[in-house]
C-alpha positions as CSV (number, residue, x, y, z in Angstrom):
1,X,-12.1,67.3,-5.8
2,X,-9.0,69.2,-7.0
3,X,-7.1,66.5,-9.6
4,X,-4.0,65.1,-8.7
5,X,-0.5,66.2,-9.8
6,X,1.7,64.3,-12.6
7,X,1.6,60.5,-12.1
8,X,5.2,59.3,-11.0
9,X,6.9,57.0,-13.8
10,X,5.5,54.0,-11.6
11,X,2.1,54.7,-11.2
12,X,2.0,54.9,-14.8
13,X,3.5,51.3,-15.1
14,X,1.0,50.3,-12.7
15,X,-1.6,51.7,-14.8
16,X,-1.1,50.0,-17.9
17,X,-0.1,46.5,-16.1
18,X,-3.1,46.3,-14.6
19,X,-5.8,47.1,-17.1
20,X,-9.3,47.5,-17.0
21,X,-11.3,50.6,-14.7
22,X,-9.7,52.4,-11.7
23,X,-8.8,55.2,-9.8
24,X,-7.5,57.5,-12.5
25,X,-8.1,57.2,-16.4
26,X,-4.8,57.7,-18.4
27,X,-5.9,61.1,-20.3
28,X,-4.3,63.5,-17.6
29,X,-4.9,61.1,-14.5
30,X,-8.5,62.8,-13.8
31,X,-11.3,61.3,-12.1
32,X,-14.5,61.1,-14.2
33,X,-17.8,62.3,-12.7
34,X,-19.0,58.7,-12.2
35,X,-15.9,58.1,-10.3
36,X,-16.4,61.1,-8.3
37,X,-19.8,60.1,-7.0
38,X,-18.5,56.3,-6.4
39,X,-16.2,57.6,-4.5
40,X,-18.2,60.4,-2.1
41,X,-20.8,57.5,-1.1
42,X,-18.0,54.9,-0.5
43,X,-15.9,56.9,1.6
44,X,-18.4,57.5,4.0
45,X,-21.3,54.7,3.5
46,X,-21.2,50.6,3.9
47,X,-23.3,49.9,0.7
48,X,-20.0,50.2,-1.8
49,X,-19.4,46.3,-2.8
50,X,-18.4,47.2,-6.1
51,X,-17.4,43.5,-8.0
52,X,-17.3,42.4,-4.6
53,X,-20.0,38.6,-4.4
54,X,-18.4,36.4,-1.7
55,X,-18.7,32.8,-1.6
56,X,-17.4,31.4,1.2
57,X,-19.6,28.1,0.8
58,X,-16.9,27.7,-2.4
59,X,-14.3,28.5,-1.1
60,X,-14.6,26.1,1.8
61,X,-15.1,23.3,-0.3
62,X,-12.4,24.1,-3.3
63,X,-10.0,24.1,-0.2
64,X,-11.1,21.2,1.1
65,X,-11.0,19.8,-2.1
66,X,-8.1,20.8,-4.1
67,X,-5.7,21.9,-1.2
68,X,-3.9,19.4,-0.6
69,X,-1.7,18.8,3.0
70,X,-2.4,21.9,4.5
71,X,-4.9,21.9,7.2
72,X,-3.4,24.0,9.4
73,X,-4.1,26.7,6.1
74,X,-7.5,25.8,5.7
75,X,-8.4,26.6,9.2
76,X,-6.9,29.8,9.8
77,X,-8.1,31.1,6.4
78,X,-11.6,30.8,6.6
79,X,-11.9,31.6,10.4
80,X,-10.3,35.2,9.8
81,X,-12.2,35.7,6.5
82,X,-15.8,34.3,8.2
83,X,-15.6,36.7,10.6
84,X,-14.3,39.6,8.7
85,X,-17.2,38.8,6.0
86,X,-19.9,38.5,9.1
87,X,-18.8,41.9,10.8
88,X,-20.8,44.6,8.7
89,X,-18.5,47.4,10.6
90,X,-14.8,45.7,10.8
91,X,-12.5,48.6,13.0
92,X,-9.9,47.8,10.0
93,X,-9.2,46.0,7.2
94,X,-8.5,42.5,7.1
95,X,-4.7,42.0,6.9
96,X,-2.7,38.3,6.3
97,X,0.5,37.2,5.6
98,X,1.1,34.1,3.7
99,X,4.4,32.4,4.4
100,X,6.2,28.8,3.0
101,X,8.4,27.3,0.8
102,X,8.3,27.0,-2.7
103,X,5.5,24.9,-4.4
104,X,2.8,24.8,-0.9
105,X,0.3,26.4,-2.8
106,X,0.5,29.9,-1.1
107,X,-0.1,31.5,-4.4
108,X,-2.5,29.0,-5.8
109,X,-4.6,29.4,-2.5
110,X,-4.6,33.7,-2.7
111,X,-5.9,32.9,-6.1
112,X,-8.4,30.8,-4.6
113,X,-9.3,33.2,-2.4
114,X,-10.2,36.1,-4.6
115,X,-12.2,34.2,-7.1
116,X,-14.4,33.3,-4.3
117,X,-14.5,36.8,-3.0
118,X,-14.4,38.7,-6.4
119,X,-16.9,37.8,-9.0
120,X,-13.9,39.0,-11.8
121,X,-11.6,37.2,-9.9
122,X,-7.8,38.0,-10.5
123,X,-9.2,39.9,-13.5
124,X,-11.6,42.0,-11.6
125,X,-10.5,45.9,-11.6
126,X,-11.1,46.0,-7.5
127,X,-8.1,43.4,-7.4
128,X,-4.1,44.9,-7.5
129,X,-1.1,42.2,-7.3
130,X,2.5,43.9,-6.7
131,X,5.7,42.1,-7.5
132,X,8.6,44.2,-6.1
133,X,10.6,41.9,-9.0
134,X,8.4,43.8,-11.9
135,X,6.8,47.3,-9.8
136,X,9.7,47.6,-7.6
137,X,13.1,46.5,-9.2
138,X,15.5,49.8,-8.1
139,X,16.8,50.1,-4.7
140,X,17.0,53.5,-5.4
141,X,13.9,54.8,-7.2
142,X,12.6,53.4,-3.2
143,X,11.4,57.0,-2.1
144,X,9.5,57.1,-5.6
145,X,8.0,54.1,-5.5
146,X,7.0,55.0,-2.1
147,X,5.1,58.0,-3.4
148,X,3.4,55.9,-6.5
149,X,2.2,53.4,-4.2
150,X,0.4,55.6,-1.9
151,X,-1.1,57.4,-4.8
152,X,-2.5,53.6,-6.3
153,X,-3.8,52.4,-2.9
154,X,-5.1,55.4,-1.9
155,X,-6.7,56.2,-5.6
156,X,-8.1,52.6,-6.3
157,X,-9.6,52.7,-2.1
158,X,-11.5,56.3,-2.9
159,X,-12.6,54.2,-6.0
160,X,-13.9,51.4,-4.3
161,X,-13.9,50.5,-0.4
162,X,-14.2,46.7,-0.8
163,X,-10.6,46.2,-3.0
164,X,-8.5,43.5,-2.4
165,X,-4.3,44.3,-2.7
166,X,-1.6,41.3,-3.0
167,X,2.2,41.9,-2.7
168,X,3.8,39.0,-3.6
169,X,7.0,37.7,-2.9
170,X,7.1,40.0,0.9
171,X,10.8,38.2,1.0
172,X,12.4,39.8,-2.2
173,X,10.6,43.9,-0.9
174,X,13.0,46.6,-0.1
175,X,13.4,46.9,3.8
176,X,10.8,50.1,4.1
177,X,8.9,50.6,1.1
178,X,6.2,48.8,2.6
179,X,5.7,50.9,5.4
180,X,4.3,53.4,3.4
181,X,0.8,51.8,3.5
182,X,0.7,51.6,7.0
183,X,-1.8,54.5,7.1
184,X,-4.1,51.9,5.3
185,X,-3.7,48.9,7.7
186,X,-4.8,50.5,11.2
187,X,-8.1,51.1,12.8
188,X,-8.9,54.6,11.9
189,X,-12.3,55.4,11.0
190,X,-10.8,57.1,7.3
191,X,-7.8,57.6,5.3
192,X,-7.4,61.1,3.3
193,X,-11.6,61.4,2.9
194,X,-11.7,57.5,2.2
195,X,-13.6,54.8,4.4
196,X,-10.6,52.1,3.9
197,X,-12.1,49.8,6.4
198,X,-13.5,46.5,3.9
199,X,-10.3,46.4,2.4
200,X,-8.2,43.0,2.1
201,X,-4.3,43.2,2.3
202,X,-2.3,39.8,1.0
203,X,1.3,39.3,2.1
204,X,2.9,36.3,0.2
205,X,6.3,35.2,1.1
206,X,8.6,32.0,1.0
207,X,10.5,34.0,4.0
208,X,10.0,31.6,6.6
209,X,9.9,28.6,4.7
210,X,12.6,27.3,6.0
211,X,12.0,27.6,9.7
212,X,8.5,26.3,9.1
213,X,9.9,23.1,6.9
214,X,12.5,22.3,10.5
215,X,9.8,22.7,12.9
216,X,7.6,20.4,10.6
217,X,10.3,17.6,10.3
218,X,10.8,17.8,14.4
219,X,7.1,17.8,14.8
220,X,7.1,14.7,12.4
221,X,9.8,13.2,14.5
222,X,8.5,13.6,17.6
223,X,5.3,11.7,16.0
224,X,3.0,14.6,16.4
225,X,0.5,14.2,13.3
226,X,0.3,16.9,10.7
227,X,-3.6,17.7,11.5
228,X,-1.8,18.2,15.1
229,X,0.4,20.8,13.9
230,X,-1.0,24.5,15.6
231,X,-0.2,28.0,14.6
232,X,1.6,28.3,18.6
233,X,4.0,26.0,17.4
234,X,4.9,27.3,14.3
235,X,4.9,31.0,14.9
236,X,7.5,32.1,17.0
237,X,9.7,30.6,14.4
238,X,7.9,32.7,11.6
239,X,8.4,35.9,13.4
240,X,12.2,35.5,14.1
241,X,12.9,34.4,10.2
242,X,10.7,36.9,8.7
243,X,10.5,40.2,10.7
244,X,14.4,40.2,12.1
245,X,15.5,39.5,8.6
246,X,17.3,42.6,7.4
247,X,16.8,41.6,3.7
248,X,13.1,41.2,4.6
249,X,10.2,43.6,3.3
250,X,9.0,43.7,6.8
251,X,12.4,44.1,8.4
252,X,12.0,47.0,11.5
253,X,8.1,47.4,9.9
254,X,5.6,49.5,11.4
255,X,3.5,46.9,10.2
256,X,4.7,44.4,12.4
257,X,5.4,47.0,15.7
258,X,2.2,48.3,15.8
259,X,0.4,44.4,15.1
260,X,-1.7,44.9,12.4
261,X,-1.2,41.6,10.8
262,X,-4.5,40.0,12.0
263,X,-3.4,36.5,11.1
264,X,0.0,34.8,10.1
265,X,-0.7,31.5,7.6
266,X,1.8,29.1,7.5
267,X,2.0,26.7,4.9
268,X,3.3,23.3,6.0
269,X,6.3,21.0,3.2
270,X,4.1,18.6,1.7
271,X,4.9,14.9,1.5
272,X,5.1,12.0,-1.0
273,X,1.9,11.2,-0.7
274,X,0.4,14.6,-1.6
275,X,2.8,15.2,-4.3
276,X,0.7,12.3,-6.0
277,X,-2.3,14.2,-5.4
278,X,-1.3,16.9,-7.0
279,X,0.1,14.7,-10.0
280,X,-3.7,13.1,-10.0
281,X,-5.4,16.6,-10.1
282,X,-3.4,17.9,-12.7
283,X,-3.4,15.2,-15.1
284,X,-7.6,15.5,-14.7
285,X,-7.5,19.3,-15.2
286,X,-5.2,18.2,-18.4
287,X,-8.1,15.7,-19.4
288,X,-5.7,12.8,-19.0
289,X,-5.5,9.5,-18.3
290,X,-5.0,9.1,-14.0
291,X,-2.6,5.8,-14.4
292,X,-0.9,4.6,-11.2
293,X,2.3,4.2,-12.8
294,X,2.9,7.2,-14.0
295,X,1.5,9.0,-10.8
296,X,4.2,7.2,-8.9
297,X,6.9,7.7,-11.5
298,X,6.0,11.7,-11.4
299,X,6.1,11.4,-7.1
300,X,9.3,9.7,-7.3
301,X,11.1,11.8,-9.7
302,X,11.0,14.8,-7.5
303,X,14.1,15.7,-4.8
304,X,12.8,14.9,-1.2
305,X,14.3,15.9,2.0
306,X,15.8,15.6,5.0
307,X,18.7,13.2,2.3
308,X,18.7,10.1,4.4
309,X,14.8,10.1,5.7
310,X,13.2,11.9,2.2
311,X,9.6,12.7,3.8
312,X,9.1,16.3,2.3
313,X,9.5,17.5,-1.0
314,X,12.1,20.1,-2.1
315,X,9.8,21.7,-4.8
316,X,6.2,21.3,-2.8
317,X,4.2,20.2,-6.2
318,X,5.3,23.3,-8.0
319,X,7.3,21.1,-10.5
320,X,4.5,18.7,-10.9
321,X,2.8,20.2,-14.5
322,X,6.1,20.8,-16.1
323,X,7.2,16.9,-15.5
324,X,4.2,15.1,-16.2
325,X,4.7,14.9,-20.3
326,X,8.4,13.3,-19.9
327,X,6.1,10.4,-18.2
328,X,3.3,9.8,-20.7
């Protein structure tokens, strides 16, 4: 395998902000021999698991347990990964897009989500988060940052087949650097010499949030229960917020002309009542006492909307840990 050419500035920042082994070692960006050999039987075998020990026993039961208010999440997140887990040939890889206000837990549920699938978790070296806030800061650097992102995806899937890739905060992207994966998300048998195929792509944006947080509120008003609540009524909404938006990362995407988003996860505004759940779990996961008074004082402290009616919180519970000590 010839080596590649100088890294870009941003592969290099890459490199060092996500330690631990991949695609290229930092002495001259060559692969080592062991690397070489991973790579020839992954690209073109379906025994390449790498740190890859799904549990989707625990994962169905920590989002049962510690999700709180979105059903609707639960559901569509462990039928798409079931069946992608259960087809031992998938035709692509497996491709979601997370989108919700502030504080719904899309984050902490991703999270979730690889340490079920990942036995290193977030730390495992087969797992890559981008932030276009920290990777991607300069609107024009966008052709170069292009070119260093191939060259990661592309390095870390000749690596290892079964890696997991979050981009975080899809709504804050620039319009068109995201396309340049494309090649990685469609149903092609390989991808420059690399079966891409067991891959898992995580999209996570508040984009949409708002949309989602009306169509809730009518949905409450028109007494339809939240366990009601379907991804039909929901998604039309989604799609004109998020992929007509020309500030959004998927504005005029390939991505989303050519459908290769196999599932869009909305996460719902949570209420007062699971604001207090989320004050009782994390005073147990700070070994504290779970008093009634304070879990109500926490609840009640945080900005609720619509003004007049208050039944959804502004924050979601993403204010929660910071607030509880002014209480104790």
């Amino acid at each position: 395998m010839a080596a590649p050419g100088p890294a870009p500035p941003l592969l290099l920042l890459l490199l060092a902000a996500f330690p631990g082994p991949r695609a290229w070692d930092l002495r001259g960006l060559r692969c080592g021999f062991s690397a070489e050999l991973r790579a020839l039987r992954c690209g073109f075998s379906a025994d390449c698991e790498c740190d890859f020990g799904p549990d989707l026993r625990g994962l169905e039961y920590d989002l049962a347990v510690n999700l709180v208010g979105q059903p609707l999440v639960r559901q569509q997140l462990m039928k798409a990964v079931r069946a992608f887990l259960e087809n031992g040939n998938p035709v692509k890889p497996l491709v979601m897009s997370f989108h919700g206000s502030t504080g719904t837990g899309k984050t902490y549920v991703s999270s979730m989500l690889i340490r079920s699938l990942f036995r290193g978790g977030l730390r495992s070296p087969y797992v890559h988060q981008f932030s276009p806030i920290v990777h991607f800061p300069h609107a024009e650097q966008i052709e170069q940052y292009k070119e260093s992102l191939k060259s990661w995806i592309q390095g870390n899937l000749t690596n290892c087949g079964r890696s997991a890739f979050l981009f975080d905060e899809m709504d804050k992207m620039h319009p068109g650097l995201i396309d340049v994966i494309l090649p990685f998300l469609g149903p092609s048998w390989v991808v420059y010499g690399t079966n891409y195929r067991k891959a898992i792509f995580i999209f996570i944006s508040n984009a949409g949030g708002e949309q989602i947080n009306e169509m809730t509120l009518d949905l409450w008003r028109a007494r339809k229960d939240r366990e009601e609540i379907s991804l039909q009524d929901l998604e039309p909404a989604i799609s004109k917020a998020v992929f007509e938006n020309p500030q959004s990362g998927f504005w005029q995407s390939g991505i989303i002309n050519e459908h290769l988003i196999d599932v869009v996860v909305p996460f719902l505004p949570l209420k007062h009542h699971h604001v207090k759940q989320c004050v009782i779990s994390e005073l147990v996961q700070q070994g504290l006492e779970v008093r009634p008074g304070i879990v109500q004082e926490v609840a009640d402290s945080i900005l609720y909307f619509p003004e007049e009616e208050k039944i959804f919180s502004s924050t979601g519970c993403k204010t929660v840990a910071s607030r509880i000590s002014f209480f104790l």
